[in-house]
C-alpha positions as CSV (number, residue, x, y, z in Angstrom):
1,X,-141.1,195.6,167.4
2,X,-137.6,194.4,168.7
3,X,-136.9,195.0,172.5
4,X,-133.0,195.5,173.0
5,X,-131.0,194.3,176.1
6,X,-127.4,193.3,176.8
7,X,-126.3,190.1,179.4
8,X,-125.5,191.0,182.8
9,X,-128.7,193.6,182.8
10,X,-131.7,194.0,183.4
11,X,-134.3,196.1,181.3
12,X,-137.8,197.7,181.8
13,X,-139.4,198.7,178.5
14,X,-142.8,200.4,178.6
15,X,-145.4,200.4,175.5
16,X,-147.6,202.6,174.7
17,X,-149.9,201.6,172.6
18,X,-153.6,202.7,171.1
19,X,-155.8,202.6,167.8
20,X,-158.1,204.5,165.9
21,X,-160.7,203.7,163.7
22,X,-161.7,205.3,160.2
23,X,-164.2,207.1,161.8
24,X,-161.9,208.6,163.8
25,X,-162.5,207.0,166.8
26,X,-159.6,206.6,169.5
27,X,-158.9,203.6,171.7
28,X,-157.5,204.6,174.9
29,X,-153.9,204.7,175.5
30,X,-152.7,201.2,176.9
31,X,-149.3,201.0,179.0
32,X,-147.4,197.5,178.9
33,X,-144.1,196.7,180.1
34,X,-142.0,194.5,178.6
35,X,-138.9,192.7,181.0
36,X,-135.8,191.4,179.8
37,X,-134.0,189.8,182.5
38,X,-130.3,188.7,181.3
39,X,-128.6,189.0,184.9
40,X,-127.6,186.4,186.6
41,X,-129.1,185.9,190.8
42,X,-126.3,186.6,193.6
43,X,-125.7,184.7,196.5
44,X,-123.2,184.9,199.3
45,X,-122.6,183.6,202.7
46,X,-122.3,185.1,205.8
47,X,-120.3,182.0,207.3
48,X,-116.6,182.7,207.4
49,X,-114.6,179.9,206.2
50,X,-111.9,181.0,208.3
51,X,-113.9,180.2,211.3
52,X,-113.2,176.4,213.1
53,X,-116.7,174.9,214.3
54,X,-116.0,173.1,217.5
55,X,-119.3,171.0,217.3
56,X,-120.6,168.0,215.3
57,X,-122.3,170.0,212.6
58,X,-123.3,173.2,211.6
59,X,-125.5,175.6,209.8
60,X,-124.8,177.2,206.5
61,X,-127.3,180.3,205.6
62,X,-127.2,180.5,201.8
63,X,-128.5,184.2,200.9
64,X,-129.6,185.0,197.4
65,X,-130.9,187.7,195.1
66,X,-131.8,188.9,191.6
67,X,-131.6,192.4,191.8
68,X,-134.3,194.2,189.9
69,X,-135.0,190.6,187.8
70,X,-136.8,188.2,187.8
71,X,-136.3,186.7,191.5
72,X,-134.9,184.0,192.1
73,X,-136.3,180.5,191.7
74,X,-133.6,178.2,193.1
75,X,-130.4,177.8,194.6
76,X,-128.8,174.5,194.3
77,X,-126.0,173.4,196.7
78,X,-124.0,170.6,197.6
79,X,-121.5,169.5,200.4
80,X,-118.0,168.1,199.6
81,X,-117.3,165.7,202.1
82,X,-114.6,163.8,200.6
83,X,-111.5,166.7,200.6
84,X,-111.9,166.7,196.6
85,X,-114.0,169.0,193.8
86,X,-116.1,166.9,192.6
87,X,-119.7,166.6,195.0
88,X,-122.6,165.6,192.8
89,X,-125.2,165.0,195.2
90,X,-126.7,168.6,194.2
91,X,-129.9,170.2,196.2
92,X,-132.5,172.4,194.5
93,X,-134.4,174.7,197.3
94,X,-136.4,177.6,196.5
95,X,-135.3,180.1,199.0
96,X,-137.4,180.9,202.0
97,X,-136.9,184.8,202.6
98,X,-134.3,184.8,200.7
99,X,-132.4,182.3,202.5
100,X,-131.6,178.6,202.2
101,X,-130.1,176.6,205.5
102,X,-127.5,173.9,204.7
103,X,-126.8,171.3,207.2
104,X,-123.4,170.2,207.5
105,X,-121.7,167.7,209.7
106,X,-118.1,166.2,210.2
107,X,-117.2,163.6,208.1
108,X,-113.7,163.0,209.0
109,X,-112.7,165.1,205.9
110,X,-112.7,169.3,205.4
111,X,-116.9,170.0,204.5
112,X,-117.2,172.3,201.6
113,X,-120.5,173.6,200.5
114,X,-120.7,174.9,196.7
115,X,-123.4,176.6,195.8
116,X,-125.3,178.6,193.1
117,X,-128.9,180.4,191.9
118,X,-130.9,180.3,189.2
119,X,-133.7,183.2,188.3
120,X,-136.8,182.9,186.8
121,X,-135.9,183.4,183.9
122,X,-133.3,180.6,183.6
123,X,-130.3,182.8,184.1
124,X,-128.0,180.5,186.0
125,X,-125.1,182.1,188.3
126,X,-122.9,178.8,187.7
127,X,-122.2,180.1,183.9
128,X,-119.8,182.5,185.7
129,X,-118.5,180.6,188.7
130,X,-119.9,178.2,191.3
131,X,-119.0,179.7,194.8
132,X,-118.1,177.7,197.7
133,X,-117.3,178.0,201.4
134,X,-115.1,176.0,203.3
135,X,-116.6,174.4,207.0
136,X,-114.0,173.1,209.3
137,X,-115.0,171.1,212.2
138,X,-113.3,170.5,215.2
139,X,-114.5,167.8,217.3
140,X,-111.0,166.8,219.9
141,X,-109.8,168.5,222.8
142,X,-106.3,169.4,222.3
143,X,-103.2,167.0,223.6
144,X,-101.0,169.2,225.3
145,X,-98.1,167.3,227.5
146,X,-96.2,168.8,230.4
147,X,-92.1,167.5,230.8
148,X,-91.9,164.8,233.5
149,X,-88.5,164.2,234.9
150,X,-90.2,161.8,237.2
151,X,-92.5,159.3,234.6
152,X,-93.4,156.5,237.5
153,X,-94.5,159.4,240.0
154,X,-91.7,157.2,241.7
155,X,-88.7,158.5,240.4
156,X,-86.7,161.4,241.9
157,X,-84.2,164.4,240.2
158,X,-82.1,166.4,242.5
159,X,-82.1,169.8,241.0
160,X,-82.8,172.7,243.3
161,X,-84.6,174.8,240.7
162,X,-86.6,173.0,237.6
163,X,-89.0,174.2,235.5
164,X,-91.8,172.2,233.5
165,X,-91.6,172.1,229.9
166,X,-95.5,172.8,228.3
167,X,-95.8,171.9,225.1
168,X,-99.3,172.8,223.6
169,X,-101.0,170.9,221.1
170,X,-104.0,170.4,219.0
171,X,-104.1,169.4,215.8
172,X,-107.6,171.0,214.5
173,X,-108.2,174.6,215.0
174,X,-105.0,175.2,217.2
175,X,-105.0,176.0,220.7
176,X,-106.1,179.2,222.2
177,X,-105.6,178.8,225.9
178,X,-103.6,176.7,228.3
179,X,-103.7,177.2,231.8
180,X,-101.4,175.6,234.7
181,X,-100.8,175.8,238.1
182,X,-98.6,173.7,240.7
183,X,-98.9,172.7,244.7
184,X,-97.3,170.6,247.3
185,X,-98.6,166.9,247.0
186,X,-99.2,166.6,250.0
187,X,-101.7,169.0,249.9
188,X,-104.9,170.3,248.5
189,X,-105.0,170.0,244.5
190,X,-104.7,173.7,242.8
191,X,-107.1,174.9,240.5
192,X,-105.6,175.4,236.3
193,X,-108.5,177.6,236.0
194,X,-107.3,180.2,238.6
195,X,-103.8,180.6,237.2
196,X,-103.8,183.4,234.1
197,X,-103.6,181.9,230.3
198,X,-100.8,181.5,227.8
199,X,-102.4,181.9,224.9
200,X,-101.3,180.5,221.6
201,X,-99.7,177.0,220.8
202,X,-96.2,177.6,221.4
203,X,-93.8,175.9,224.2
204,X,-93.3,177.4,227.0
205,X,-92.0,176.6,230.7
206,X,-93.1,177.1,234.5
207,X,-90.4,177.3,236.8
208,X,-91.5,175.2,240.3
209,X,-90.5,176.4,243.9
210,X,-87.1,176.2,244.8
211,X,-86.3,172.9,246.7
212,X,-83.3,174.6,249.1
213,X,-80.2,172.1,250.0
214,X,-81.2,169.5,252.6
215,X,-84.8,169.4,251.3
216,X,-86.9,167.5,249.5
217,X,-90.2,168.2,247.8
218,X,-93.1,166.4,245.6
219,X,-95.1,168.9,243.7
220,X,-97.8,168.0,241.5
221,X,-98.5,170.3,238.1
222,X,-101.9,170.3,236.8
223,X,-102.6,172.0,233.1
224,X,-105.3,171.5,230.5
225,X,-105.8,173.7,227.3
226,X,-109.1,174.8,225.1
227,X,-108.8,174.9,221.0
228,X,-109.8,178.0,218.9
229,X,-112.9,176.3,217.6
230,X,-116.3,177.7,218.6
231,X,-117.2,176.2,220.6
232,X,-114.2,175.5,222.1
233,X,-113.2,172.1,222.9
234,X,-111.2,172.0,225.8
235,X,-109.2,169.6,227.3
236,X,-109.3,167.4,230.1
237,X,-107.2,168.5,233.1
238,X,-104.0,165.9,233.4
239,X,-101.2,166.1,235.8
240,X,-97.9,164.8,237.1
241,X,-96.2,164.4,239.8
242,X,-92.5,165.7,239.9
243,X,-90.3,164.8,243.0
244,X,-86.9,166.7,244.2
245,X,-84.3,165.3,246.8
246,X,-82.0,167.9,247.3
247,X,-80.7,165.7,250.1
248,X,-77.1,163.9,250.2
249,X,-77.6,160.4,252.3
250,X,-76.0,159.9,255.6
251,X,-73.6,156.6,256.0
252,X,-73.1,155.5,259.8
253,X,-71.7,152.5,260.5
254,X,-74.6,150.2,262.1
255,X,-74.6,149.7,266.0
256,X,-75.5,145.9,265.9
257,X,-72.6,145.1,263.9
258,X,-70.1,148.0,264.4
259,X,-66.2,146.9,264.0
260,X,-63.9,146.0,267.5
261,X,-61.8,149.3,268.6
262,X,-59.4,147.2,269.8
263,X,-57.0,145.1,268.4
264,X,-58.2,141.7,266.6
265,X,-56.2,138.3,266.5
266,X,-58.1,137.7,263.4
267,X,-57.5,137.5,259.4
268,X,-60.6,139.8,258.7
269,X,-63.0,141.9,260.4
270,X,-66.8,142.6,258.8
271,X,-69.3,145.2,260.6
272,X,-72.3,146.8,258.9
273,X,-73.2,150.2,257.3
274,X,-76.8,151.7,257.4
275,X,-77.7,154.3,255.4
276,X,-80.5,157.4,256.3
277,X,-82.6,158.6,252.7
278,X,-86.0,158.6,253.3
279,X,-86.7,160.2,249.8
280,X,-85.7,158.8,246.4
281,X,-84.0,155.9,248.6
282,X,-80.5,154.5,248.4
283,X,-78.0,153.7,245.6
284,X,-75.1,152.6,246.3
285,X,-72.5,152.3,249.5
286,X,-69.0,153.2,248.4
287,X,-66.2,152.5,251.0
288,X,-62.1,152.6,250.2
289,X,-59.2,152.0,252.9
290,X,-56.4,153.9,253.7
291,X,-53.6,154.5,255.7
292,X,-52.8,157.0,258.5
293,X,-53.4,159.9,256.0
294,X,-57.3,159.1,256.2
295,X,-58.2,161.1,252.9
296,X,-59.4,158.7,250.4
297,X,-62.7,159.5,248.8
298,X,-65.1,156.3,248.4
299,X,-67.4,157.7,246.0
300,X,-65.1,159.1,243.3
301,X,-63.2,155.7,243.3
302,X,-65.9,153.1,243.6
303,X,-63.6,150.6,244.7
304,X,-66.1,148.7,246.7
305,X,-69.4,148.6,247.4
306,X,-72.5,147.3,249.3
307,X,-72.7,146.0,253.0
308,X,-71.4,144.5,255.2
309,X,-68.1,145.4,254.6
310,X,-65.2,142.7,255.3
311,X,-61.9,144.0,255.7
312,X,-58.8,141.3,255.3
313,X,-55.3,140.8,255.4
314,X,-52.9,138.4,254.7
315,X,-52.2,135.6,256.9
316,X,-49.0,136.6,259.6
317,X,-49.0,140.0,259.4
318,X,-50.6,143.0,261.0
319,X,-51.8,146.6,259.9
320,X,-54.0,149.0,261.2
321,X,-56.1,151.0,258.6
322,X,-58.9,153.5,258.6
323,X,-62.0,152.7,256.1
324,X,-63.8,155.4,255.1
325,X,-67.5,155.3,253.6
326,X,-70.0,157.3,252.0
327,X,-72.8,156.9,250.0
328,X,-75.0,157.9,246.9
329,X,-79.1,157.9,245.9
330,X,-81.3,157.5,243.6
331,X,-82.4,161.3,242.7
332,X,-80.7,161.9,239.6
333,X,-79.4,165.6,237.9
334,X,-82.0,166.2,235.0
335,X,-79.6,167.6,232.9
336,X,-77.4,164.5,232.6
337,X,-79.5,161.8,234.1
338,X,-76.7,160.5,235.9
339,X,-75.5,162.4,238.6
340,X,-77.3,161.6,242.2
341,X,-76.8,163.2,245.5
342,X,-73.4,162.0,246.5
343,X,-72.6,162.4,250.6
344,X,-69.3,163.5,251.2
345,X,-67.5,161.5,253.2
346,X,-66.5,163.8,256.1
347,X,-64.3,163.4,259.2
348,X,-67.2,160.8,261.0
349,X,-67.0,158.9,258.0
350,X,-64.7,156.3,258.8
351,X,-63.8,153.6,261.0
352,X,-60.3,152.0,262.0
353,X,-60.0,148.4,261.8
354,X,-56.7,146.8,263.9
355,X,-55.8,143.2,262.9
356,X,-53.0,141.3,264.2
357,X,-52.1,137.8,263.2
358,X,-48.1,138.3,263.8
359,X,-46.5,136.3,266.7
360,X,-44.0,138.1,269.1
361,X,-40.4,137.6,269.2
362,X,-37.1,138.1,271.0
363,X,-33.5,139.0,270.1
364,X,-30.5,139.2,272.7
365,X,-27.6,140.7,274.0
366,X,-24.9,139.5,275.7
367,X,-23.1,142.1,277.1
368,X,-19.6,142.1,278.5
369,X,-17.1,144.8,279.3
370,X,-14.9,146.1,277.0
371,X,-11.7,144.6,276.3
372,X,-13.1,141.8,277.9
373,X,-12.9,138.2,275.6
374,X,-13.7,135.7,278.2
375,X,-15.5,135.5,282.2
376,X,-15.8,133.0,284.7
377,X,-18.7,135.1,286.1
378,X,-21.5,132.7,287.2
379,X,-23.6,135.2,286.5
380,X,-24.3,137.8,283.5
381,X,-27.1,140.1,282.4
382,X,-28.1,139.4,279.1
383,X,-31.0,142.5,277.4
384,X,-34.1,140.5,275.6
385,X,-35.8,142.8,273.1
């Protein structure tokens, strides 16, 4: 007696069958069922491939059935380690509840565990399709950087206002979370973990304190960020320091060697300049000379610099000048990297140096009255100039 069934079911036959004899006699009725099992197991996954591990490994639960069939005898699985499709180092586990536990762990490359089930009955799932589930692992912190103006913790800009550049990174799972804060240098280090989140991986800046004109101020930024993975990975706190001198320098000429007031027989004349910038520290001394006017600007011509300063002239003569002096630092603009803090060289900014090397001279005049050609005066007055 042929039992019918079609592939991708499952069918429950029962027979009936009994006998009788030629005397009549009946056997009692007997009930048999007859299985035919053509469907294939199911298994799935709860593990969401979408979801970065942030550990050395993980747990895969494989979870398979067969329906009304046969059960199911096996599920076979392997994990991809290399990044390709082609794993043959296949498992066979008979399920334990249902379930089978994978163990996977971070080889370097993207994990992917493909898997099947066979039933009793032989029907094997991997006719239709072997599944798979992909297990990224994320094991590194993320790399985000904060702009430095001021690399050496040394260095100094001179803008008033700046803000520091934070440019999130991590090149796993992404980053979920950064978290920054800022304080005086001098004082006690702030806590990132206080300050609120920026969440997501995208740039983004935190304007410092304003430094006002004729102040100066070190403030150091502290940031670290956590990844998306779970858990997350996060980030060893890093910092830099960032220096502002919104300070011009002040250029006075140096009391142990400060020029004569009066006037010098001499060819030159030298005196000193010292220079106040107790923050990024000086540059340059610029100092040009002029005449009676008293309006030439040192630093836009940078004629001359350093110290001392030596003033000549040429050998004979005489001239009375003004020198005027002003200086520059080392805090550059950190737009253009170039401009400092220049002083301006004001009305104290100057001395006036007097050297004379010319000899005197006279001229006369004789004078007599008019009309006059001749005298035999014995004496005449005669006008020396």
């Amino acid at each position: 007696m042929p039992f019918a069934s079609s592939a991708g079911n499952v069918v429950v036959y029962n027979l009936r069958y009994y006998s009788t004899d030629l005397a009549t006699n009946a056997q009692t009725e007997v009930v048999k069922q007859v299985k035919i099992d053509l469907e294939e197991p199911h298994t799935s996954t709860t593990f969401v491939g979408s979801t970065w591990v942030g550990s050395t490994g993980t747990t895969v639960t494989l979870d398979s059935t067969d329906d009304l069939g046969s059960g199911v005898a096996y599920t076979s699985y392997c994990v991809d380690t290399d990044g390709g499709n082609d794993c043959t180092n296949w498992s066979q586990t008979a399920p334990v509840g249902g379930s089978v536990a994978v163990s996977v762990t971070n080889t370097g490359a993207l994990p992917t565990v493909r898997y099947y089930s066979v039933d009793n009955m032989g029907n094997d799932e991997s006719t239709t399709t072997i599944l798979s589930v992909e297990v990224p692992i994320d094991e590194t912190a993320p790399t985000t950087t904060v702009s430095d103006p001021t690399p050496t913790g040394t260095d100094w800009i001179n803008d008033s206002d700046y803000s520091v550049t934070v440019t999130p990174a991590d090149a796993g799972s992404g980053v979920a979370n950064t978290y920054v804060c800022f304080a005086d240098a001098t004082q006690a280090d702030c806590n990132p973990s206080a300050s609120l989140p920026v969440a997501g991986g995208g740039q983004f800046t935190v304007p410092l304190d304003t430094v006002p004109f004729g102040q100066s101020k070190s403030f150091k930024v502290i940031w670290y960020s956590v990844d998306s993975a779970v858990p997350a990975n996060s980030q060893t706190p890093d910092s830099v320091v960032v220096n502002i001198d919104n300070t011009d320098p002040d250029t006075i000429v140096d009391v142990n060697n400060a020029p004569e007031t009066a006037w010098q027989n001499a060819a030159s004349e030298s005196f000193g300049l010292v220079v106040t910038e107790d923050d990024s520290g000086l540059d340059t001394i610029y100092w040009c000379i002029d005449d009676a006017t008293n309006d030439c600007d040192p630093v836009a011509l940078k004629a001359n610099s350093g110290t001392p300063v030596t003033i000549s002239m040429a050998d004979g003569s005489a001239f009375e000048q003004y020198v005027r002096f002003a200086s520059t630092d080392q805090a550059l603009n950190s737009v253009d990297g170039v401009t400092p803090n220049e002083e301006t060289a004001d009305a104290d900014n100057f001395v006036i140096i007097r050297l004379d090397q010319q000899d005197p001279f006279l001229t006369g005049q004789f004078l007599i009255d008019a009309g006059v050609t001749y005298t035999k005066d014995t004496n005449r007055n005669v006008t020396l100039t």
